[in-house]
One Martini backbone bead per residue (centre of mass of N, CA, C, O) as a GRO file, in nm:
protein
  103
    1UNK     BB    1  12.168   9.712  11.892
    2UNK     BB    2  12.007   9.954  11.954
    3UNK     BB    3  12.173  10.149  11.946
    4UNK     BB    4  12.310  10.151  11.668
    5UNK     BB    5  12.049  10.208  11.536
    6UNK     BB    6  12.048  10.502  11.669
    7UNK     BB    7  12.325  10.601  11.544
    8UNK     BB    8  12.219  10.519  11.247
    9UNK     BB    9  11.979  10.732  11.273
   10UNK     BB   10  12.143  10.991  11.328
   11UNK     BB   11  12.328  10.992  11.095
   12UNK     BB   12  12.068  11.012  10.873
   13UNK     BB   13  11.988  11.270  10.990
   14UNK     BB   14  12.214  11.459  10.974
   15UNK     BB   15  12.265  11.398  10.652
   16UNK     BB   16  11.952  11.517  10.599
   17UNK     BB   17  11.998  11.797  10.712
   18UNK     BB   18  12.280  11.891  10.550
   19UNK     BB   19  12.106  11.843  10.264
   20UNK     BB   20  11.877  12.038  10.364
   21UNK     BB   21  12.058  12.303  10.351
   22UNK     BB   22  12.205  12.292  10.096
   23UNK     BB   23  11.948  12.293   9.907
   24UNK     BB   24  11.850  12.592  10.076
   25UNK     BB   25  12.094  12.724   9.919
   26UNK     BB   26  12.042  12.676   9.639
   27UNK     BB   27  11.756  12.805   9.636
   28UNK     BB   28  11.851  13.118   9.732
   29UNK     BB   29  12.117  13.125   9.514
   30UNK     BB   30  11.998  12.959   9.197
   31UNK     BB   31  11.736  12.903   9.249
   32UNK     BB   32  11.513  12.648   9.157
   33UNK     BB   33  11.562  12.566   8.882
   34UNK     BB   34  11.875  12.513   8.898
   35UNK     BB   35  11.811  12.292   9.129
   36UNK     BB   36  11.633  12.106   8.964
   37UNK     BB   37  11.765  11.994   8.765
   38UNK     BB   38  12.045  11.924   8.943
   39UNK     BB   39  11.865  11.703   9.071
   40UNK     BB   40  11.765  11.537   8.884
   41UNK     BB   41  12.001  11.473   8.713
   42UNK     BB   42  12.098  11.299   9.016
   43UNK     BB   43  11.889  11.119   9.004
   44UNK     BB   44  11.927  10.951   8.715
   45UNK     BB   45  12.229  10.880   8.797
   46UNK     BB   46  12.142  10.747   9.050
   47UNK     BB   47  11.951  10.515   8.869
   48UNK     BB   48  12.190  10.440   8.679
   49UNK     BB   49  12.373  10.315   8.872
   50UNK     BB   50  12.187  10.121   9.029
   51UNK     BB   51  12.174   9.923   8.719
   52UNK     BB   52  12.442   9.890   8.697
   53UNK     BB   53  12.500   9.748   8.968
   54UNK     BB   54  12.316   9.522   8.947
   55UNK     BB   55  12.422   9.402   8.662
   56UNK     BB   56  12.690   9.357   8.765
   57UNK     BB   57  12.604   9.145   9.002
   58UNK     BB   58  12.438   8.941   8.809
   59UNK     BB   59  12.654   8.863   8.602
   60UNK     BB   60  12.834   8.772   8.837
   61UNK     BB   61  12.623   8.542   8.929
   62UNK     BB   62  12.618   8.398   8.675
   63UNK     BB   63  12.887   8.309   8.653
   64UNK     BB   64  12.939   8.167   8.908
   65UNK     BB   65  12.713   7.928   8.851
   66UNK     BB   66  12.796   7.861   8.546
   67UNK     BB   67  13.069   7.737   8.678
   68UNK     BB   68  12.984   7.541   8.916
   69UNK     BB   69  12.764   7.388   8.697
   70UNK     BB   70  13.017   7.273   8.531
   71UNK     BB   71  13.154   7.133   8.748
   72UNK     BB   72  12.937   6.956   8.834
   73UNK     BB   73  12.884   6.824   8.559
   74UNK     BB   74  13.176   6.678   8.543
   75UNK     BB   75  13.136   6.504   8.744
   76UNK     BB   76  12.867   6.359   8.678
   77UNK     BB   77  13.002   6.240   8.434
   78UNK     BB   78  13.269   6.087   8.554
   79UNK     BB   79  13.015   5.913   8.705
   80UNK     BB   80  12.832   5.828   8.454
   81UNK     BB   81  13.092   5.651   8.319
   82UNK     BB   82  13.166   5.466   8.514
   83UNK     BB   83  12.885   5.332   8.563
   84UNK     BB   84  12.916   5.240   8.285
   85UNK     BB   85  13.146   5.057   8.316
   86UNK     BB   86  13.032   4.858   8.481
   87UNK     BB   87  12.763   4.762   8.325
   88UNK     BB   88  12.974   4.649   8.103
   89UNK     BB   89  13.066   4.448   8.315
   90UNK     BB   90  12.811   4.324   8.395
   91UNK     BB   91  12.711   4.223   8.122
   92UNK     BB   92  12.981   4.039   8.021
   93UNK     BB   93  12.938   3.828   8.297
   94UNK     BB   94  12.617   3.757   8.221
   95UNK     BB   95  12.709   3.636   7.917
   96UNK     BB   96  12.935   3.426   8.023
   97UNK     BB   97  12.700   3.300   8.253
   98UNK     BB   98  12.527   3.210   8.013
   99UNK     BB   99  12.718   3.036   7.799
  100UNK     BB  100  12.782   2.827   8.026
  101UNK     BB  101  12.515   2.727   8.111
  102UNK     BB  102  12.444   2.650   7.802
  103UNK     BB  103  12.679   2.417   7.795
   0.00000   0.00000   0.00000
């Protein structure tokens, strides 16, 4: 387990090295500028996908709650039918032996 995350650890400085001369090459060639701009603009651009993906994986849990707790409620609903008429069958069998013993 610690190699692996040393191994995740080497290759996230490796793409971080390889971005930072990257970057460094285009603040050379393009001036900063011009590489501050197209930053920024990746930033944003990386900021509105990352809560496009949150809002698209949290409609994703609330459907899929909402369909579950929809199942939820049909059964407990078919369960407290049940109950209701067992409930109507037990009112009707003490009104019948309560109107026995009265007579």
């Amino acid at each position: 387990m610690y190699n692996d995350r040393m191994r995740t650890l080497k290759i996230v400085v490796i793409i971080a090295a390889v971005i930072g001369i990257i970057a460094a090459l285009f603040y050379l060639v393009y001036s900063f500028t011009l590489f501050w701009q197209a930053f920024a603009a990746g930033i944003t651009i990386g900021i509105l996908l990352i809560i496009i993906f949150v809002l698209i994986v949290l409609a994703m849990y609330l459907w899929i709650k909402n369909l579950l707790l929809k199942r939820e409620f049909k059964k407990q609903e078919a369960k407290l039918e049940q109950i209701n008429m067992e409930l109507n069958r037990c009112r009707t069998k003490l009104k019948s032996s309560k109107l026995e013993e009265s007579e």
